[in-house]
Phi, psi and omega in degrees: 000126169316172187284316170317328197259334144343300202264340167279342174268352205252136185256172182302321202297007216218003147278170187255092152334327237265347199266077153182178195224186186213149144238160171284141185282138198099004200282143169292132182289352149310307171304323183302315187292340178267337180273298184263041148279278169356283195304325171084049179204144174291000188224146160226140190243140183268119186244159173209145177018060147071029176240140193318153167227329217183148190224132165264116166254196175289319194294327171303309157288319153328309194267338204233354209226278185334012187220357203208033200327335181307302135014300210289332202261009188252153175286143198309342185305338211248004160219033180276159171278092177289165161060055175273170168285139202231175182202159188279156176280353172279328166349122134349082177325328258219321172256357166280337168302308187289330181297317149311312174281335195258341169252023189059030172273166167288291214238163194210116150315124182259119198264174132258166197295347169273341179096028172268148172276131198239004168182194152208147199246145198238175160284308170346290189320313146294340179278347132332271179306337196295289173330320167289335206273289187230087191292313190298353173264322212232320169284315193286023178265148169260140222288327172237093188316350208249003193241135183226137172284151196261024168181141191285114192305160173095180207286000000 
């Protein structure tokens, strides 16, 4: 089986979801942010009664608080990306990749058809599975495969 077809058959829910943390939207961004050092992840997804409202990423913060330190004591409502776009956990890895790529995201929320959250899917995540699929391929490449040395190492 192609690698393509690997990923058009393998669905989102069969990736590792886990890298991301939650808040109640009114959450202070100070705070958004001390969880998600804890947790040790770049995205935090923003809840209202236990449905997605909204997503703070590292990049979000870069562009909205880091220019604006004053920010850190306002609530994440006022620089989250409300209302992202999400995909179901039956999805096509291959096409939340591409959805990824095509919309420049990191991250993707994953909803179920009741709207509870069941992840968020990173590229890490496919680079994970791929790496359990075919480790001798994907941990052992040397970071530039194309580089050779230009005079013979050794005695």
């Amino acid at each position: 089986m192609s690698l393509k077809q690997e990923l058009m058959s393998e669905r989102v829910a069969h990736l590792d979801l886990s890298k991301f943390c939650q808040v109640p939207g009114g959450t202070a961004v100070r705070a958004a942010l001390a969880e998600m050092r804890q947790s040790n992840t770049n995205v935090c997804l923003i809840t209202e009664a236990n449905k997605l409202v909204g997503i703070l990423t590292e990049r979000d913060v870069l562009t909205k608080v880091a220019t604006a330190p004053e920010k850190l004591n306002g609530v994440v409502d006022e620089i989250m990306t409300a209302n992202p776009i999400t995909v179901t956990p039956d999805i096509a890895a291959a096409e939340a990749l591409w959805l990824m790529d095509d919309k420049k995201f990191r991250n993707l929320p994953v909803i179920d058809e009741k709207g509870k959250i069941v992840g968020n899917m990173t590229h890490q995540a496919v680079i994970g599975f791929l790496a359990a699929r075919y480790p001798v391929e994907v941990l052992n490449r040397p970071p530039r495969p194309d580089q050779f040395p230009r005079k013979q190492e050794g005695g």
